[in-house]
C-alpha positions as CSV (number, residue, x, y, z in Angstrom):
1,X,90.7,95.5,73.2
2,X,90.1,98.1,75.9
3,X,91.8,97.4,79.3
4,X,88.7,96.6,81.5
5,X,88.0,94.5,78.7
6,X,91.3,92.3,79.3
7,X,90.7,92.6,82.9
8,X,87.1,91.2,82.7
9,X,88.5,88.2,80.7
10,X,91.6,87.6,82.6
11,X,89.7,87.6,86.5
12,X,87.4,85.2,84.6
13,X,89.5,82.7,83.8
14,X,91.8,83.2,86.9
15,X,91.9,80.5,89.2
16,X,91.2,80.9,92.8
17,X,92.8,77.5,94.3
18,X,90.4,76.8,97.1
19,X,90.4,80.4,98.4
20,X,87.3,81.9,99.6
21,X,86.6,84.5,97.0
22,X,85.2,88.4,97.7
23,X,85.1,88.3,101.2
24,X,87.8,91.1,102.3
25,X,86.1,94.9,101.6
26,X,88.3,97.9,100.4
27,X,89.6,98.6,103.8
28,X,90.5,95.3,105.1
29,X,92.4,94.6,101.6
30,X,93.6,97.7,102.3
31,X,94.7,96.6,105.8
32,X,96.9,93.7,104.5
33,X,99.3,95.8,103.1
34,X,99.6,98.7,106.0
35,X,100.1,95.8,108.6
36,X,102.9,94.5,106.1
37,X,104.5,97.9,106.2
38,X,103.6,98.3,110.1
39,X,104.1,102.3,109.7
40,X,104.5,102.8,113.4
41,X,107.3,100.3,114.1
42,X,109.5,102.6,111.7
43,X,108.1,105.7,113.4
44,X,110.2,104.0,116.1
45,X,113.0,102.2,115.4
46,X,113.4,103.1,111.2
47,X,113.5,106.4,111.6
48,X,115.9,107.2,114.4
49,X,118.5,105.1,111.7
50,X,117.6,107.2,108.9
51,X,118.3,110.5,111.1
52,X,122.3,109.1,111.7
53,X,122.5,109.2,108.4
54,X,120.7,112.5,107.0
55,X,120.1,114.4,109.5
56,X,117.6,117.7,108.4
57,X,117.1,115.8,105.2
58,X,115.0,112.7,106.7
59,X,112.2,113.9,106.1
60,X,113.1,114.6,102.2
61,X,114.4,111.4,102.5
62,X,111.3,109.9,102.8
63,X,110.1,111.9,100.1
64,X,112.0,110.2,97.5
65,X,111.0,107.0,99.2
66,X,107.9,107.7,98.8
67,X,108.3,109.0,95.3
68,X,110.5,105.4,94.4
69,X,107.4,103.9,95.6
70,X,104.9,105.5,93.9
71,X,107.0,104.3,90.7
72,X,107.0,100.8,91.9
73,X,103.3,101.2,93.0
74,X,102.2,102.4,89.5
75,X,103.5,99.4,87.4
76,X,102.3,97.2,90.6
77,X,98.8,98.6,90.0
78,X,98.5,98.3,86.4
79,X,99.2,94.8,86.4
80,X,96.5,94.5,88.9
81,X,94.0,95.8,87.0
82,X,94.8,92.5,84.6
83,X,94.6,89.6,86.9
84,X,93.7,89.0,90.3
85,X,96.2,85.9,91.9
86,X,97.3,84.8,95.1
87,X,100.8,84.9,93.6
88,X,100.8,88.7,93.7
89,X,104.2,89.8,92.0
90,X,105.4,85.9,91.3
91,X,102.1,85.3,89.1
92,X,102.4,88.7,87.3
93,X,106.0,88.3,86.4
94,X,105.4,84.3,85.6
95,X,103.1,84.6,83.2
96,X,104.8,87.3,81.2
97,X,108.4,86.9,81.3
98,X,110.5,83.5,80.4
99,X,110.7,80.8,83.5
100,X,113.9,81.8,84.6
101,X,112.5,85.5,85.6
102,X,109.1,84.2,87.0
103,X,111.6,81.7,89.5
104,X,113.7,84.0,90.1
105,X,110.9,86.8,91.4
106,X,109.2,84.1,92.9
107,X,112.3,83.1,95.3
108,X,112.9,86.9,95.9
109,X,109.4,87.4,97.2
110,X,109.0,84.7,99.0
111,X,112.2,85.4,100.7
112,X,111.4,89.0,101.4
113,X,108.1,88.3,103.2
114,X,109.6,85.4,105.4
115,X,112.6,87.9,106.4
116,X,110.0,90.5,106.8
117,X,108.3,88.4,109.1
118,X,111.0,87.3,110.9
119,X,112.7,91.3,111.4
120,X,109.4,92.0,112.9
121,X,108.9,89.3,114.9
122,X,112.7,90.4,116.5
123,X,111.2,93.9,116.7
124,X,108.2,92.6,119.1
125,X,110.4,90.6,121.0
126,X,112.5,93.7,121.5
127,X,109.5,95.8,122.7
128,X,108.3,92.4,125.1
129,X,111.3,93.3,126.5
130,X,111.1,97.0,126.8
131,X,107.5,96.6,128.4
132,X,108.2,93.4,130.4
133,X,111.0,95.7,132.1
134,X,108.7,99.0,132.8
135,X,106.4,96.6,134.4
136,X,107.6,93.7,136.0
137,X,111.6,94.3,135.9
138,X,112.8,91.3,133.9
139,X,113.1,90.5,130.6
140,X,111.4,87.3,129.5
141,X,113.3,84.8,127.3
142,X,113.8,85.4,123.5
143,X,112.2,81.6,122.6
144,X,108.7,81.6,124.4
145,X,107.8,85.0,123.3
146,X,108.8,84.1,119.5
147,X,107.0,81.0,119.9
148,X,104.0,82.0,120.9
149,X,104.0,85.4,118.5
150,X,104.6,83.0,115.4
151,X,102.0,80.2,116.6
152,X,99.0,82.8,117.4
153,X,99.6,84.8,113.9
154,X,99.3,81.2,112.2
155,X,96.7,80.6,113.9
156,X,94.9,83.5,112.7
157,X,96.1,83.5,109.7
158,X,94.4,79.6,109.3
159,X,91.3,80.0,110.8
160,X,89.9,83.2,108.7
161,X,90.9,85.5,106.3
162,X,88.4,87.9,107.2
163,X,88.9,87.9,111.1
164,X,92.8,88.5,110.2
165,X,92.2,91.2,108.4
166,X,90.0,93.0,110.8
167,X,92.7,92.5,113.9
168,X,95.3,94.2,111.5
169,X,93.0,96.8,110.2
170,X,92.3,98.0,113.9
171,X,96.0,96.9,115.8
172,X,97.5,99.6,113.2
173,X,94.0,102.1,113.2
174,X,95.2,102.7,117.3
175,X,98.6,102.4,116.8
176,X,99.2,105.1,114.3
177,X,96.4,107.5,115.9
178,X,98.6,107.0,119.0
179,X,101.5,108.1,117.2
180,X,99.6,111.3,115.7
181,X,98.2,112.3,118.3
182,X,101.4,112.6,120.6
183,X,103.6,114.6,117.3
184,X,100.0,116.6,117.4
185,X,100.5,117.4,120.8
186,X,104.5,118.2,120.2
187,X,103.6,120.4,117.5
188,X,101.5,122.5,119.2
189,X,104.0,122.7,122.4
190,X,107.0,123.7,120.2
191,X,104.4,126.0,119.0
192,X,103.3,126.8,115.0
193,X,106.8,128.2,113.9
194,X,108.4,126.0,110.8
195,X,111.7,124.7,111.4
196,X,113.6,126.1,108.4
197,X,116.7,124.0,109.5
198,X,115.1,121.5,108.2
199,X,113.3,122.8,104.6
200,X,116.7,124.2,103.7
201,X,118.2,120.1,104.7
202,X,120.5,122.3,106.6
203,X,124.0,120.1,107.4
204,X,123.2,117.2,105.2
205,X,125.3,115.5,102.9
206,X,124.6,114.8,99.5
207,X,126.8,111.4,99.4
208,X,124.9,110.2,102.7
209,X,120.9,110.3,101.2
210,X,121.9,107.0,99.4
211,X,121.9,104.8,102.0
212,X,119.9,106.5,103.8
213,X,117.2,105.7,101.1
214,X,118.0,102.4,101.5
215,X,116.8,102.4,105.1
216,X,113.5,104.4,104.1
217,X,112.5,102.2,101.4
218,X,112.8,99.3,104.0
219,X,109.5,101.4,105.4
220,X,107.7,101.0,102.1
221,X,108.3,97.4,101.6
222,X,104.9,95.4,102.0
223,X,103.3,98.3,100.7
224,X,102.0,95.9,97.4
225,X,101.1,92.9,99.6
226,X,97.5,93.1,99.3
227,X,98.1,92.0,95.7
228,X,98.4,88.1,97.1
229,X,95.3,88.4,97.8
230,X,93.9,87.9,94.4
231,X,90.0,87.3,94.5
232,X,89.5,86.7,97.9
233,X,89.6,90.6,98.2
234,X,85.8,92.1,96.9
235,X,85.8,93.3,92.9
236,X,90.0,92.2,93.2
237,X,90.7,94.9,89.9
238,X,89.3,97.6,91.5
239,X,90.3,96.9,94.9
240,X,93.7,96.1,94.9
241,X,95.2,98.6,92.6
242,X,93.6,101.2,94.6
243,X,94.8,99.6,98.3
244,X,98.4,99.0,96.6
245,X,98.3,103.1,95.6
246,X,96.5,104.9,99.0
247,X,98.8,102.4,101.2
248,X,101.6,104.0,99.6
249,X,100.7,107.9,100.0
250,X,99.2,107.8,103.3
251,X,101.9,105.8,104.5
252,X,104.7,108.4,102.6
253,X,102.2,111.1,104.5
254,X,102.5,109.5,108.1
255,X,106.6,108.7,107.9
256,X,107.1,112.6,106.6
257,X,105.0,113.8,109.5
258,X,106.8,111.3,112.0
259,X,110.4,112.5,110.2
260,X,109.7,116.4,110.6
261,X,108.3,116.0,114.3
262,X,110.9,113.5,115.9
263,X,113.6,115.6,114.6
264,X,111.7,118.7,115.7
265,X,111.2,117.0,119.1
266,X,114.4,115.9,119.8
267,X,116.1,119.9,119.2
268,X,117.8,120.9,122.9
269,X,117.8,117.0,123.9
270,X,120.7,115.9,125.8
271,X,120.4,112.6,123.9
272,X,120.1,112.1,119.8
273,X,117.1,111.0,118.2
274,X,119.9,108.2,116.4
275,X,120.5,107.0,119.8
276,X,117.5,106.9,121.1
277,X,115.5,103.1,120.9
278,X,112.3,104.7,121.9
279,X,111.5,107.9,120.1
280,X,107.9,108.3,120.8
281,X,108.1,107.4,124.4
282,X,110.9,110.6,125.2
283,X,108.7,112.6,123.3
284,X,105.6,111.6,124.2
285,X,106.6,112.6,127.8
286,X,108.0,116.1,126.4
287,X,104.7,116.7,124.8
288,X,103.1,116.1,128.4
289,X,101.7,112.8,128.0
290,X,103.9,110.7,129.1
291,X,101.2,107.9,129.6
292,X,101.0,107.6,125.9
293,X,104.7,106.6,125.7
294,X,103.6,103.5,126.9
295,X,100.6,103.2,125.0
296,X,103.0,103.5,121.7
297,X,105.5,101.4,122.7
298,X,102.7,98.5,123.6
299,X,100.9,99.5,120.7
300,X,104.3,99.2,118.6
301,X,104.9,95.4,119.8
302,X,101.2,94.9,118.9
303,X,101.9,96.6,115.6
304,X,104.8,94.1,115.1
305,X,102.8,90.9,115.9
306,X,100.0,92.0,113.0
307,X,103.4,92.5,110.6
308,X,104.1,88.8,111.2
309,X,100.3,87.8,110.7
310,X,99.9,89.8,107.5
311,X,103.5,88.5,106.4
312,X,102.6,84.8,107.5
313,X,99.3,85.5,105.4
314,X,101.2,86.7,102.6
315,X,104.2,84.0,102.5
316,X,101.4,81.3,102.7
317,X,99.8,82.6,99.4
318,X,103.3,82.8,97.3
319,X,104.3,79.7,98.6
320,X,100.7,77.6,97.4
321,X,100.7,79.9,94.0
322,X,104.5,78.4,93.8
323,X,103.7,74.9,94.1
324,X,100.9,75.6,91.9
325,X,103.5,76.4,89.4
326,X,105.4,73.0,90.1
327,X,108.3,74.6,91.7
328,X,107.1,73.4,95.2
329,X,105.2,70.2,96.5
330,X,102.1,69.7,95.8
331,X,101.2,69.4,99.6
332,X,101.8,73.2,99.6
333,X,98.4,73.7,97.3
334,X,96.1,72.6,99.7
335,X,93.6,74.5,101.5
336,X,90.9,74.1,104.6
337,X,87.8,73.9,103.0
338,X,86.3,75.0,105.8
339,X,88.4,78.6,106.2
340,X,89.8,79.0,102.7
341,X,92.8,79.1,103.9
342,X,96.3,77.3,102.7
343,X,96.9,75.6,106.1
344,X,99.9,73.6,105.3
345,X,101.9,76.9,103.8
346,X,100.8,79.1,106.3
347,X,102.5,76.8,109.2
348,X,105.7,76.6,107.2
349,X,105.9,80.2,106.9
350,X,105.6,80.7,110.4
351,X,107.8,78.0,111.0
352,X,110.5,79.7,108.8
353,X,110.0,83.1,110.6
354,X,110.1,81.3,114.2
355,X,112.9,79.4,113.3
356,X,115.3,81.9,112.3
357,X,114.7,84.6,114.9
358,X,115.0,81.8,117.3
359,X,118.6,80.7,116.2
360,X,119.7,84.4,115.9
361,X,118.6,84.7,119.8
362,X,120.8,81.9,120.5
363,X,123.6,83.3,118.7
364,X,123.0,86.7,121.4
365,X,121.7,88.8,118.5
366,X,119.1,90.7,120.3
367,X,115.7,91.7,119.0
368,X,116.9,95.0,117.9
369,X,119.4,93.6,116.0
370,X,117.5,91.0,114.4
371,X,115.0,94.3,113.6
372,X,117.8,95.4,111.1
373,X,119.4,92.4,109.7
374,X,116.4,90.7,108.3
375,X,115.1,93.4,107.5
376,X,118.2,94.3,105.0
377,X,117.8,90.7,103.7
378,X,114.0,91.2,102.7
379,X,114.9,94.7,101.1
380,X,116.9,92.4,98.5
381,X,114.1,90.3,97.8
382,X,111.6,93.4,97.4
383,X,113.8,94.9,95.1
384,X,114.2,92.3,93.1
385,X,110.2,91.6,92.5
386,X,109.8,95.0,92.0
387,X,112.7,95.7,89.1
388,X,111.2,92.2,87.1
389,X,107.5,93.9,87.4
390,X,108.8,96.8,86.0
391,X,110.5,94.8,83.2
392,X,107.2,92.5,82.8
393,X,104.6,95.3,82.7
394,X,105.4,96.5,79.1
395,X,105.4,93.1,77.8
396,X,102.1,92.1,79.3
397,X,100.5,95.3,78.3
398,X,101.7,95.0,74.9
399,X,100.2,91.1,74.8
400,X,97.2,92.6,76.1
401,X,96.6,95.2,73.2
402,X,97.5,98.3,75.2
403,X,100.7,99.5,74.5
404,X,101.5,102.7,75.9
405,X,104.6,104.7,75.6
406,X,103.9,106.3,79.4
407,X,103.9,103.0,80.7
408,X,107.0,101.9,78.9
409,X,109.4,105.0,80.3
410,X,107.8,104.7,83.7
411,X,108.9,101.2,84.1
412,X,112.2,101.9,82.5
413,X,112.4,104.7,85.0
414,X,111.1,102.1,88.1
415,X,114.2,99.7,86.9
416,X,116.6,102.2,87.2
417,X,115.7,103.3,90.5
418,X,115.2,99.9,91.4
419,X,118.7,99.6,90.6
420,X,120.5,102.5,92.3
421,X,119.0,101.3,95.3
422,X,120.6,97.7,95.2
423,X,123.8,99.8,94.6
424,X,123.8,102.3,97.6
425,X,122.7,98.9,99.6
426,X,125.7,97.8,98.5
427,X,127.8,100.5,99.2
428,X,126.5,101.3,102.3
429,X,127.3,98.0,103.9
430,X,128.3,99.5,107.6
431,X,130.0,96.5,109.1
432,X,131.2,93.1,108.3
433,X,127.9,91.3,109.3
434,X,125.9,93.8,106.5
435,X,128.6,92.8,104.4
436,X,127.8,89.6,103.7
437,X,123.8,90.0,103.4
438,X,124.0,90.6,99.6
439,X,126.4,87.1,99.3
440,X,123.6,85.3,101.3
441,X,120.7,86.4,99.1
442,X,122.7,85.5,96.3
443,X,123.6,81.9,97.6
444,X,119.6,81.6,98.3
445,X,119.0,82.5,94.7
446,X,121.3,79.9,93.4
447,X,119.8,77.2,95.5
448,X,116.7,78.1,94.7
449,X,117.3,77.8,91.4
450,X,118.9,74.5,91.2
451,X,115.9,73.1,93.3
452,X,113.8,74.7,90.4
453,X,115.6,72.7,88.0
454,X,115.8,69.8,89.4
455,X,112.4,70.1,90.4
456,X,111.3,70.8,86.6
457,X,113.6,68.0,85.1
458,X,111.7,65.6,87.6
459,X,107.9,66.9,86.5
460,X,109.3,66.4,82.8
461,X,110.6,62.8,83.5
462,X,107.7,62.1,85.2
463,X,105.2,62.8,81.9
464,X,107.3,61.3,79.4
């Protein structure tokens, strides 16, 4: 059976749980998973972190990133083309491998778009404080602004699908042309010479590009989130693969560019671009337009808040394809049938997010900091959806009649990477606090997992 064949099927017989179905075009499915990415918060505040670790090699840095990606992006896409669900990574690895994977994937991704959520949300309280202080001179407290981040992308997220999809599509459309146009502008100032410092990674060290890797691929993540859109996005097979592939190479484009011009930028600074917690705002005013600074640095707290929508809207749809499962209460399925949206997940993912960036504010972790520690949780979670698609995507296409030997080494390949990743993340554990990330992403999986068996052993007892 040919593989539009199987796809024709499988979207056939796919449910669609209340969701409104073909309503999001090929740029606003396309727009779910840029805003999960939010490519000019790391033009910002990622890579100046990369840069203390590589140096003249960021940008190449970014390059494998990108290249890791593309891997992930390719067994991502195939499955894709086989079944459009809200479950996204969850549903694809569910329905292939035994329970104990599909959980297992399930709790990482779920996990990783919560902490996503949550990093970001830090980030834009970071930047309300930034812009709060350029404008008024005082910093506004951590709890109102986190409150009322979290409660308006919820209440976006609820009321329409469409409408939230359109606010991220053009937050992020004048948020990165902000960006280009001031490393644009640098360019031309520093004049058309290459800097060869930094095509022959001049100074960098070999041992160092591993966790610097780590921090890039924290750029990427979100990249396949338009998959939990399932049939709500137009012709989903089509669609999604396509939005899950040209997120990833524009986006691998835009960070290279921002790489290569903040490190260009910041040559004869007094400061270093690894010190520096607003990037684009220095060199916006060395490129002569200083006015933009602010424009970027408001645009990048308005980049944040459409993060936190498009990971609310995303959490929501793993969490209502969970309970669909049984590992989750039913209460979680149910949807407005008015919007189309899953209402009661989509307050408890917001909740979550608000929650823990709430209690880290209390603890004086500041917005910035926040910024990096959930975001090194979610990269575990990522990671771990990714590797178990990889593993899935052989299986399924081998159920499906399509075995293919290309497909097969790329996944192996995509593991392996997947792998050395979790390794370097390991190993590059900087501090104490980074230290014991990996232990609490394990203690969530094993929670998670003895909820999911007691939760099975109930729904068993129940139908005997």
């Amino acid at each position: 059976m040919s593989e539009a064949r199987v796809a024709s099927t499988t979207l056939k017989d796919t449910e669609h749980y209340g969701l409104h179905r073909g309503v999001l075009s090929p740029v606003e499915t396309l727009a779910q998973s840029i805003s999960a990415m939010a490519p000019s918060t790391s033009s910002s505040l990622t890579i100046p972190l990369v840069f203390a670790l590589a140096g003249n090699a960021t940008w190449f840095v970014y390059l494998l990133a990108l290249g890791a990606t593309l891997l992930v992006g390719f067994c991502i896409s195939r499955f894709a083309r086989l079944s459009a669900s809200p479950g996204s990574l969850y549903s694809y690895t569910a329905d292939t491998l035994p329970p104990f994977f599909g959980i297992i994937a399930g709790l990482g991704l779920l996990l990783a778009y919560i902490s996503t959520g949550a990093s970001v949300a830090g980030g834009a309280l970071y930047y309300a404080g930034v812009l709060f202080q350029q404008f008024f001179h005082w910093t506004p407290s951590a709890a109102p602004v986190l409150i009322i981040v979290c409660a308006i992308a919820a209440y976006i997220a609820y009321r329409d699908i469409k409408l939230s999809a359109e606010m991220m599509l053009w937050i992020e459309i004048i948020s990165v042309a902000l960006v280009v146009i001031v490393l644009v502008l640098l360019l031309i100032r520093n004049g058309t010479h290459i800097d060869t410092a930094q095509l022959k990674l001049q100074g960098a060290k070999f041992y160092a590009l591993g966790p610097a890797l780590v921090l890039a691929m924290f750029s990427f993540v979100g990249f396949e989130s338009a998959t939990t859109l399932g049939g709500e996005a137009r012709n989903p097979l089509r669609t999604i693969p396509r939005a899950v592939l040209q997120c990833a190479v524009l986006a691998g484009a835009f960070f290279m560019l921002c790489a290569y011009s903040e490190v260009l930028g910041f040559r004869g600074e007094q400061s270093s671009l690894s010190d520096s917690t607003s990037p684009l705002h220095l060199l916006a005013a060395k490129a002569g337009v200083d006015w933009l600074g602010i424009g970027i640095d408001l645009g990048a707290a308005v980049s944040m808040f459409a993060c936190v929508l498009a990971c609310t809207t995303a959490a929501a749809r793993v969490l209502m394809r969970m309970a669909h499962g049984g590992l989750l209460p039913a209460l979680f399925q149910n949807t407005s049938r008015r919007h189309g949206t899953p209402y009661i997940s989509i307050a408890v993912s917001a909740a979550l997010m608000c929650a823990g960036t709430i209690l880290l504010s209390l603890l004086n972790i500041s917005g910035f900091e926040q910024y990096d520690l959930f975001g090194s949780l979610a990269v575990f979670g990522f990671l771990t959806a990714y590797a178990l698609v990889a593993i899935a995507l052989p299986f399924a296409r081998k159920a499906a009649g399509t075995h293919s030997l290309l497909v097969l080494t790329l996944s192996i390949a995509t593991v392996l990477v997947m792998g050395l990743i979790v390794v370097y993340d390991l190993r590059s554990a900087s501090d104490a606090t980074h230290a014991r990330i990996p232990w609490i992403y394990l203690g969530y999986l094993g929670v998670g997992l003895l909820w999911a068996l007691v939760r099975r052993g109930k729904l068993k007892a129940s139908t005997l």
